[in-house]
C-alpha positions in Angstrom: 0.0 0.0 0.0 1.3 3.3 -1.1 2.7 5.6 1.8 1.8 9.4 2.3 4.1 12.0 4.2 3.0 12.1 8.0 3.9 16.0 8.9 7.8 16.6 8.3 9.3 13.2 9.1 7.1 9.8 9.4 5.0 8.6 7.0 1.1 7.0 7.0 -0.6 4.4 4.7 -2.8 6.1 2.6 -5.6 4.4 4.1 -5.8 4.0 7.8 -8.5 2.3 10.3 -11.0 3.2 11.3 -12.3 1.8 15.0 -15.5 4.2 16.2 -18.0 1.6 16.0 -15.8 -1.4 18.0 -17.8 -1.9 20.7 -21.4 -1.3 19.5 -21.9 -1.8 15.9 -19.0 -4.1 15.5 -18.3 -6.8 18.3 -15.0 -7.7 19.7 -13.9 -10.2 17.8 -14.9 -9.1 14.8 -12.9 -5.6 15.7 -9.7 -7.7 16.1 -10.5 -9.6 13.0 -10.4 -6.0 11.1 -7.2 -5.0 12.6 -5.6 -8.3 11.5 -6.8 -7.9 8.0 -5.9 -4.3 7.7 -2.4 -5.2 9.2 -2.1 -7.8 6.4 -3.1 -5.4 3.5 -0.7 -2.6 4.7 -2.3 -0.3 6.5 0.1 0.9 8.9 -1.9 3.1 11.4 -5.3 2.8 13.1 -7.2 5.7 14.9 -9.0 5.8 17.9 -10.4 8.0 20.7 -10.9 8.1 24.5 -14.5 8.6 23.6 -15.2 6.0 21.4 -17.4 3.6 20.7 -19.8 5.9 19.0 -23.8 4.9 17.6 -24.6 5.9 19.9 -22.6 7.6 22.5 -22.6 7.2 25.9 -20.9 7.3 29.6 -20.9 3.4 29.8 -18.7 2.6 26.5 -16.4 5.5 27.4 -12.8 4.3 26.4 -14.2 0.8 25.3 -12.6 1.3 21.8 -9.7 1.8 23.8 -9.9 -1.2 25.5 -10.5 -3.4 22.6 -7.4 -2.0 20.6 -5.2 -2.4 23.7 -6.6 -6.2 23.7 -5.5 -7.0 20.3 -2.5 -5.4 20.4 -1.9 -7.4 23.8 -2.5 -10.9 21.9 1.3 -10.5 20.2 -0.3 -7.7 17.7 1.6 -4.8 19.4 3.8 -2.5 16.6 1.4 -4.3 14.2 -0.5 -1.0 13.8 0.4 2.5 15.3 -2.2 4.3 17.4 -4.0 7.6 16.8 -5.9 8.7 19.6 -7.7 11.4 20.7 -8.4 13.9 23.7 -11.9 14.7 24.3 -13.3 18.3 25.3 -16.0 20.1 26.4 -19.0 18.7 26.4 -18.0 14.7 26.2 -18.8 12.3 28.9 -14.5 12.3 29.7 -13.6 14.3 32.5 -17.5 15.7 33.3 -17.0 17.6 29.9 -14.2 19.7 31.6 -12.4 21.5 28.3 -9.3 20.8 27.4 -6.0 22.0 29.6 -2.4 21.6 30.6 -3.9 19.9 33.4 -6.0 17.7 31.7 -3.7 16.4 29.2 -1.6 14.1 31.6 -4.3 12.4 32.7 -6.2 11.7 29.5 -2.9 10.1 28.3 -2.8 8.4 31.7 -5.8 6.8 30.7 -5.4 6.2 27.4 -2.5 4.6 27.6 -4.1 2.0 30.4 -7.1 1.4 28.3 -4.5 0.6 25.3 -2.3 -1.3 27.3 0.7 0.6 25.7 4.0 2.5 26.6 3.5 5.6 24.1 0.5 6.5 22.0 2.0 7.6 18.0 -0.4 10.2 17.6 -2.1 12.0 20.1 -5.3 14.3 19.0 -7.1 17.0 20.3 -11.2 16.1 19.2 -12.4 19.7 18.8 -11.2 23.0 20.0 -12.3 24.3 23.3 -13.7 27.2 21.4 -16.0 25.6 19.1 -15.5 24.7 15.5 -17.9 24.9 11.9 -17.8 21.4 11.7 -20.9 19.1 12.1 -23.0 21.2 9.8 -22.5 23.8 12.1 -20.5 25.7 9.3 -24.1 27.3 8.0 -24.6 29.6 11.1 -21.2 29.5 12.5 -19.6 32.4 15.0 -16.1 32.2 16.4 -16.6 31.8 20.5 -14.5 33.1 23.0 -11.8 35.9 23.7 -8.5 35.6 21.9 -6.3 36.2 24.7 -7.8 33.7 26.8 -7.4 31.3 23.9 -4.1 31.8 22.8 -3.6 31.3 26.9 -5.0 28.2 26.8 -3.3 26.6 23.9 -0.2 28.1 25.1 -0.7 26.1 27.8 -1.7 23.1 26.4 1.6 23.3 24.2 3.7 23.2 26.9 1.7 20.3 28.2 1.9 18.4 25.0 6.0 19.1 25.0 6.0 17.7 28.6 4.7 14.8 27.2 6.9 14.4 24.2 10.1 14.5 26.4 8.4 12.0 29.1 8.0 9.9 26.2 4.6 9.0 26.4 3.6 10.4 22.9 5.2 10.9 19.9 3.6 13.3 17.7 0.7 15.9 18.0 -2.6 16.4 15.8 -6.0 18.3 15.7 -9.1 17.5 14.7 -12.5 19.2 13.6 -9.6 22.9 13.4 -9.6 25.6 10.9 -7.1 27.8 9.4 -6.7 30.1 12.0 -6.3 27.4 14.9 -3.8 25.6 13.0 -1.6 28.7 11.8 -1.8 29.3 16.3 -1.1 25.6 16.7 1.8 26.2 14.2 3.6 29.5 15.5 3.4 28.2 19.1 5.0 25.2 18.0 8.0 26.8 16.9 10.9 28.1 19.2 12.5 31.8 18.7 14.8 31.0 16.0 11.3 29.2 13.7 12.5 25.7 14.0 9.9 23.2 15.1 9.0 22.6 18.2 8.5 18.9 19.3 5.0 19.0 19.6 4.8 20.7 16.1 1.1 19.5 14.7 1.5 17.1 11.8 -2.0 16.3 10.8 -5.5 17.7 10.9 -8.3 15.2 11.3 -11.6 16.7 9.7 -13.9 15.4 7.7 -13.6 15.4 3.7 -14.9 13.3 1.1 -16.4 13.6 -3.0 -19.6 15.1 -0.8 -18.0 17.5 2.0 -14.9 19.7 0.1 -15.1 22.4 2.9 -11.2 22.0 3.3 -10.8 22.8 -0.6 -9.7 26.4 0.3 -7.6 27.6 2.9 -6.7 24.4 4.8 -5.7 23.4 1.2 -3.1 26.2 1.6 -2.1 25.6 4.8 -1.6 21.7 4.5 0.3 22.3 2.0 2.6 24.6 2.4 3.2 23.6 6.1 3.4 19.6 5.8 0.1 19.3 7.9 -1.3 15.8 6.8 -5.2 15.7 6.2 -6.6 12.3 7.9 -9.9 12.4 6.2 -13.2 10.9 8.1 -15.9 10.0 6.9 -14.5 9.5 3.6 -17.3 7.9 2.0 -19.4 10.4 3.3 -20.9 8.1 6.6 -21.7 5.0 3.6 -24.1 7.3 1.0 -21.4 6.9 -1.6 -21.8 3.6 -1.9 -25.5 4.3 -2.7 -26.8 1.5 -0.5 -29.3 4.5 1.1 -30.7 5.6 -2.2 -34.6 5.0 -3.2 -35.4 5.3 0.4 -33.3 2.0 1.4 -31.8 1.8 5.2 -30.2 -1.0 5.3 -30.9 -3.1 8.6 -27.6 -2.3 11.5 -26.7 0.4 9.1 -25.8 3.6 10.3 -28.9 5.4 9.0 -30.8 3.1 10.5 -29.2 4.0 14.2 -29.3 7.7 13.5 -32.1 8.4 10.7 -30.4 11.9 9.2 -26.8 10.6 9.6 -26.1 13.3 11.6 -27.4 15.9 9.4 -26.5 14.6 6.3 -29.8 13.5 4.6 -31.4 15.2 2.4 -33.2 15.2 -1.0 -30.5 17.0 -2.5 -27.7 14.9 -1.0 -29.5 11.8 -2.7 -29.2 13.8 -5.8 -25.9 14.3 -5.7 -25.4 10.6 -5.3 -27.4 9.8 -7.7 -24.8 11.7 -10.0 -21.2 10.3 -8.6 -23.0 6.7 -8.8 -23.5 7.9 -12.4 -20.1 8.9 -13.4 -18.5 6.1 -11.4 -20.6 3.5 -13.7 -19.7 5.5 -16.9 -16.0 4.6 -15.7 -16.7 1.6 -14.7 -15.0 1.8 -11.5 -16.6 0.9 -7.9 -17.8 4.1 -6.6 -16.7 3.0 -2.8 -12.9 2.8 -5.0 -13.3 6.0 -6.4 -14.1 8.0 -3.7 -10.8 6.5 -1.8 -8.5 6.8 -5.0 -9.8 10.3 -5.2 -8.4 11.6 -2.0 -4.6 10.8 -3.6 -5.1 13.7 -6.4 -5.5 16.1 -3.7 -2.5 18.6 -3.9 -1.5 18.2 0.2 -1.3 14.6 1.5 -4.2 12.6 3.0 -4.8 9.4 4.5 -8.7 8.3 4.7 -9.9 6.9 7.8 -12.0 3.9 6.4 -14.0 2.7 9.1 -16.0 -0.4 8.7 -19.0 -2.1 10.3 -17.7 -5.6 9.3 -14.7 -7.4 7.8 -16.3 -7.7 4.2 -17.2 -4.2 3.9 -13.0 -3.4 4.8 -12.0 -5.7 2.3 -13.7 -3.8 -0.2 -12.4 -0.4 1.1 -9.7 -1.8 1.0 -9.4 -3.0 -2.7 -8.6 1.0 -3.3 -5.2 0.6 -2.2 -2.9 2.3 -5.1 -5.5 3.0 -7.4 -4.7 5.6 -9.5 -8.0 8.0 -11.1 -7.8 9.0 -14.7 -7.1 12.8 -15.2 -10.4 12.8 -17.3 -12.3 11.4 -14.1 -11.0 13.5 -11.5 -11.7 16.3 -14.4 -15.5 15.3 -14.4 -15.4 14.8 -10.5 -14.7 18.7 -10.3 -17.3 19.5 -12.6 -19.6 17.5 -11.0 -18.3 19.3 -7.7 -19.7 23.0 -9.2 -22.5 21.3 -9.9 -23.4 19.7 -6.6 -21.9 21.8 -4.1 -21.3 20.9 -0.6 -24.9 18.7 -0.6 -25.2 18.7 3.1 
């Protein structure tokens, strides 16, 4: 499986697993089925987070995700994958929904690291900002929240946390996720030491979501991913399963997503079945597995990107899967543009 640059100086399969369904949708064993297989196709890295499972969320499964990665990798699979995780924030079940802090970060690590039975977590996240973010569909009404002193404050804090960390050993590189421009570009400068070099904890990826249906980061992230080696780990990359199509005509599938949470989160819409309608189109006239398209189509992006596939069971990975060094005709990823204008941002 072709590698993508990780920040400055590591490297990440271009598609990496997803786990936010182990424990609910996707039982144990089945969850360390996935791992093995995505091990032995070449995925290199897995991600994860303290509040995981999800569908739905609750206090009871907090850090079972966790806990089910840490028991794989315990069963001789440890080093098999590398571990992404992620620190929750205000308004999760971790912590009472206490925001994120210097203070908090040791302990979330603390427990992270218990959970995933390891010594040192590769990748350690930061969910959503303390102040908010557009993502979610909140993007349509969005305000910036909060005083820019005190935020600054807080993620100069949380930088020195996160450097604390690195030297302890107990991570090894730093991400955000659900940011924008201006966050990163703070994340960035506060990252860097007097003279400009980078700071250990410099950020080497941005986890948001992007897919053929949700370009949002097409602008300025594009920009700054680019010209600052900030990696784009891409959720929901089949847009939560309607590229596929298997939701079109009214169909919800039975243990699907949709049928757990009927809008998918605000996604669902006339129009968004539309625009399906029109990628399941194109994919046919190229006779190419939509589900292979969409994946192939986050390598012509102009920064690098790893999609997070994440799977209810093992046979719908091994079709994700199947993507791996596909390579998109310059006339498709011409006509997925144009079908872009035509189709914008759907949901």
């Amino acid at each position: 499986m072709r590698t993508v640059p990780l920040g400055r100086h590591d490297t990440i399969s271009e598609i990496m697993l997803g786990t936010m369904t182990f424990g609910t949708q996707t039982p144990e064993a089945e969850a360390h089925t996935q791992m093995d297989v995505a091990a032995d196709a070449g995925v290199t890295w897995l991600d994860t987070a303290e509040m995981y499972p999800v569908n739905p969320v609750r206090a009871e499964t907090l850090g079972l995700t966790e806990e089910i990665v840490g028991n794989w990798g315990a069963k001789g699979n440890a080093g098999r994958l590398r571990i992404a995780t992620k620190h929750s924030g205000e308004g999760s079940h971790a912590r009472d929904g206490a925001p994120i802090t210097g203070g908090s970060i040791p302990e979330a690590i603390e427990g992270s690291l218990k959970r995933l039975k390891s010594e040192v977590i590769d990748l350690y996240q930061f969910h959503w900002p303390n102040r908010g973010s557009f993502q979610f569909r909140k993007y349509w009404s969005y305000r910036p929240e909060g005083e820019r002193a005190a935020i600054l404050q807080n993620m100069a804090d949380c930088m020195g946390a996160l450097e604390r960390e690195v030297e302890r050993g107990t991570i090894r590189a730093f991400g955000l996720s659900n940011e924008g421009t201006w966050g990163m570009d703070q994340w960035l400068m506060l990252a860097s030491d007097e003279e400009g070099d980078d700071g250990p904890a410099r950020p080497v990826s941005i986890q948001n979501e992007y897919s053929l249906l949700f370009r949002l980061a097409d602008t300025d992230l594009t920009e700054m991913m680019t010209h600052e080696n900030v990696t784009m780990l891409a959720f929901s990359p089949l847009a939560t399963g309607l590229v596929t199509g298997k939701y079109q005509n009214g169909a919800v599938p039975d243990g699907s997503r949709k049928a757990i949470n009927g809008d998918l989160g605000g996604r669902w819409s006339d129009r968004v079945e539309d625009t399906v309608d029109a990628y399941l189109r194109l994919a046919a006239e190229h006779d190419i597995d939509p589900v292979h398209m969409a994946l192939a189509w986050l390598q012509t992006r102009p920064f690098a990107c790893s999609a997070i596939l994440g799977a209810t069971t093992v046979t719908q990975l091994e079709h994700g899967l199947k993507a791996q060094d596909m390579v998109l005709s310059d006339e498709l990823v011409a006509a997925i543009d144009d079908l872009n204008r035509a189709h914008p941002l759907p949901y």
